[in-house]
C-alpha positions, 0 to 999 in steps of 0.5 A, spaced: 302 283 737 308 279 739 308 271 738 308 265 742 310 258 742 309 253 747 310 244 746 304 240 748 301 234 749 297 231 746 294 223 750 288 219 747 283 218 752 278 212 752 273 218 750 277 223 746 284 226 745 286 230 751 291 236 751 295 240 757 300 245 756 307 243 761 309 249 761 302 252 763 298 249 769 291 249 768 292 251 761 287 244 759 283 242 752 281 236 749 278 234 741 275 229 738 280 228 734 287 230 733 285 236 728 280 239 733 284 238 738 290 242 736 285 247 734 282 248 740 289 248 743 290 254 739 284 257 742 287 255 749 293 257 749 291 265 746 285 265 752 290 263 757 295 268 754 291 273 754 289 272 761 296 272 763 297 278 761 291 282 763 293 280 770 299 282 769 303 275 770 309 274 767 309 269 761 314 263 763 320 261 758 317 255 753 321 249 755 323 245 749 322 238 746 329 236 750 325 238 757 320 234 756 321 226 758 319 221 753 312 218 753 308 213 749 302 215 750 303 223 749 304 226 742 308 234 743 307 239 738 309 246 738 303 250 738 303 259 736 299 264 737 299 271 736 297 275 743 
């Protein structure tokens, strides 16, 4: 199993916290609060990972907190699975 890191970015919504991966387009969650919604980010970014990896697509280098401009509304945490 070899471990990943990837940021991302966790913006509340009238309904519930959203969370996107910058590095990962199309790797998208969301949570009741922000406990669920880092849990389901886990999950998200181990299926996507997997997913990557089955087709044989290349995992792109994480950005780190420096790449990623300031925001208001977006709270970023790093998130680690192993795959």
């Amino acid at each position: 199993m070899e471990e990943y890191s990837f940021i991302a970015g966790f913006t509340r919504d009238p309904i519930a916290i959203a969370v996107e991966f910058p590095d990962l387009p199309g790797c998208l969650t969301q949570g009741d609060n922000y406990r669920d919604a880092f849990l389901n980010a886990k999950e998200a970014l181990h299926l996507h990972l997997v997913g990557m990896l089955m087709d044989g697509e290349e995992i792109p280098k994480p950005s780190t907190f420096d790449d990623l401009p300031p925001s208001k509304e977006t709270v970023y945490r790093l998130v680690e699975v192993k795959v």
